[in-house]
C-alpha positions as CSV (number, residue, x, y, z in Angstrom):
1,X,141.8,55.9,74.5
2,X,140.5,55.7,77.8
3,X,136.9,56.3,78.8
4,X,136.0,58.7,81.9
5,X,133.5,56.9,83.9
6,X,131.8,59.1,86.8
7,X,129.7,57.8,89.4
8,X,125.8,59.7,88.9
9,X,127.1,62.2,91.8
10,X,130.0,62.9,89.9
11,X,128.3,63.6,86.8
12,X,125.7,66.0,88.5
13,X,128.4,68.2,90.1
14,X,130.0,68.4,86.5
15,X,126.9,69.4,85.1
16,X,126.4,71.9,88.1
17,X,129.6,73.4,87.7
18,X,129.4,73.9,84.0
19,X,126.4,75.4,84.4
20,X,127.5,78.0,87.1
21,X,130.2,78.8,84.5
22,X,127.7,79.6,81.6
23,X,125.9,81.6,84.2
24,X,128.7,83.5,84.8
25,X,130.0,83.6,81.1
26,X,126.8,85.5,79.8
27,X,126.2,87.4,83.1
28,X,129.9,88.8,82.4
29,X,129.1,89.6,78.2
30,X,125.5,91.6,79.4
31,X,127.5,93.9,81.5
32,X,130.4,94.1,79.5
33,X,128.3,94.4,76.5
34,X,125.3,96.4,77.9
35,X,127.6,99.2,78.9
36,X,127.0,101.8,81.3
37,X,123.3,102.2,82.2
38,X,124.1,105.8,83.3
39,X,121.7,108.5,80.9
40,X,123.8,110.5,78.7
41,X,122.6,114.0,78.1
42,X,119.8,116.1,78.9
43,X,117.3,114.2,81.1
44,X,113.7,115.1,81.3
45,X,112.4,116.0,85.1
46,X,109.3,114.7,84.8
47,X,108.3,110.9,83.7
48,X,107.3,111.0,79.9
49,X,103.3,111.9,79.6
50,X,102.9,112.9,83.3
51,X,99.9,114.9,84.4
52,X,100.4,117.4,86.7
53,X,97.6,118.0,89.4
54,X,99.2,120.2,91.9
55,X,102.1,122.5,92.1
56,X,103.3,123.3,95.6
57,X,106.2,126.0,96.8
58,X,106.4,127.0,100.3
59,X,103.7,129.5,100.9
60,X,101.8,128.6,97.2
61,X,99.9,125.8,95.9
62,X,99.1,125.6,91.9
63,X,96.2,123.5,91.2
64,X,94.8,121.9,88.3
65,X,90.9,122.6,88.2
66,X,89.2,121.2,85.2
67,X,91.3,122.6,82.3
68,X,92.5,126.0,83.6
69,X,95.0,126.8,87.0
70,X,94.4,128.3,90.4
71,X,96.7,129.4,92.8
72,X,96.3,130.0,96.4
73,X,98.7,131.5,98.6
74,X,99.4,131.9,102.4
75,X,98.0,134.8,104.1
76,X,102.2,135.5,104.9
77,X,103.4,134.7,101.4
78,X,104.8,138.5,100.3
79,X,104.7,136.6,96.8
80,X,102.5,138.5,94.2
81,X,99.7,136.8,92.5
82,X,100.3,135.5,89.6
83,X,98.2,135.8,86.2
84,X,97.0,132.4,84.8
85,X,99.5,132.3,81.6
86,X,102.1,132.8,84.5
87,X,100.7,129.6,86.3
88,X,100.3,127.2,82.9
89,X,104.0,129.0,81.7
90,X,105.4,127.4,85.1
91,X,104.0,124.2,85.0
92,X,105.0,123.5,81.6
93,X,108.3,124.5,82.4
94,X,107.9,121.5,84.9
95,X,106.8,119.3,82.2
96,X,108.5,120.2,79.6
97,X,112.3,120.9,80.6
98,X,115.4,118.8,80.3
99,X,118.6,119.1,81.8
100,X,121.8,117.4,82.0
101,X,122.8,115.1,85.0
102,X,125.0,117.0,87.4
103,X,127.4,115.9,90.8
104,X,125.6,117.1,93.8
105,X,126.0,120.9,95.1
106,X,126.3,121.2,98.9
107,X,124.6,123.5,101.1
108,X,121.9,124.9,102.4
109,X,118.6,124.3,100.0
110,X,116.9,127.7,98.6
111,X,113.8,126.6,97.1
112,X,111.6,123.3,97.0
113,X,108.6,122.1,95.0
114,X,106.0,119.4,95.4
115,X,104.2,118.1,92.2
116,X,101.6,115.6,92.4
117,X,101.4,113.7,89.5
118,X,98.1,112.3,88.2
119,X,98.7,108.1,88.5
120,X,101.3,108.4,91.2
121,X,101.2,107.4,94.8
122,X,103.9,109.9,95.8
123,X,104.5,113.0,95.2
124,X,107.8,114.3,93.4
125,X,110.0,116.5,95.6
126,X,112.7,118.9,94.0
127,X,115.0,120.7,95.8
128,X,116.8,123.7,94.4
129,X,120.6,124.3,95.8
130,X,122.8,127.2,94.5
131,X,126.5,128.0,94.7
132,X,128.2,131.4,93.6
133,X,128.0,130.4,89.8
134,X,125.6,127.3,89.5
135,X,122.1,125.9,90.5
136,X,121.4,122.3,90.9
137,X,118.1,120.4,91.5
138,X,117.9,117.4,93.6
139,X,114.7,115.5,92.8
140,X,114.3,112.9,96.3
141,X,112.6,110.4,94.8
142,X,115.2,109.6,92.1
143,X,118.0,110.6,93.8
144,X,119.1,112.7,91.0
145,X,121.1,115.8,90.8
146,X,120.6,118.2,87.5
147,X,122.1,121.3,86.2
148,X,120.3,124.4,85.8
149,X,120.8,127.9,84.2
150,X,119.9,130.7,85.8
151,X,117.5,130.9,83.2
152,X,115.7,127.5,83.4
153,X,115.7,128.0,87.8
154,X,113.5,130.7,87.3
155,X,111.1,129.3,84.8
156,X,111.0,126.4,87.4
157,X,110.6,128.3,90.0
158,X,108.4,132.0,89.8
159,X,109.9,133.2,93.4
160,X,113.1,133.5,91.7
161,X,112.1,135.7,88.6
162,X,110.5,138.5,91.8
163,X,113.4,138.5,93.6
């Protein structure tokens, strides 16, 4: 039997070739094996243990002062005030709720919101779109789409359970 013999080039680029192949090999099994890294199921809005500071709608601002709410309104807001089990109700609603990951819903936007979270540099914007039959939220800094019942838009957002 015949030995191979290589020159030292030739045994570097058949080292650097079987490595590129390993590399590829186990890149190839974590993707096949990790699966889809898509969330299955209900997804919480919020990051887990957020702190909500400030609450914002169009026209209303929900702040955090010490342990208890206050809400402050535009001079044009036709909104009624709201009592303070209203104010902790709706922001536990923020931080609280789950809902399933949906396709995005076209159209023009009804409502938005603006939480500032304690420990975050920006601000989470939501965006609330409805069809005939369905409401879907749109959180901009994720780039998420979820599904909403009628119910759970209007926990979210107060101006809905007026109108």
């Amino acid at each position: 039997m015949a030995a191979i013999k290589l020159s030292r080039k030739g045994w570097n680029n058949l080292i650097i070739f079987a490595m590129l192949i390993m590399i590829f090999v186990f890149n190839g099994l974590h993707h096949r094996l990790g699966g889809d890294d898509e969330p299955k199921g209900p997804q919480p809005l919020l990051p887990a243990q957020s702190y909500i500071l400030t609450l914002e709608y169009p026209g209303i601002k929900i702040e955090r002062i010490g342990t208890s709410w206050r809400m402050q309104q535009d001079s044009e807001a036709a909104q009624p005030s709201a009592d303070i089990q209203t104010l902790e109700a709706n922001v536990g609603a923020w931080q609280q709720l789950r809902a399933p990951l949906a396709e995005p819903l076209g159209g023009a936007p009804l409502l938005a919101a603006t939480l500032t979270l304690a420990g975050e540099p920006n601000p989470y914007v939501y965006v609330l779109y409805k069809d005939q039959q369905h409401y879907r939220l749109f959180n901009k800094q994720q780039q998420r789409w979820y599904s909403l019942t009628t119910h759970q838009a209007q926990q979210l957002f107060i101006h809905l359970a007026s109108n």
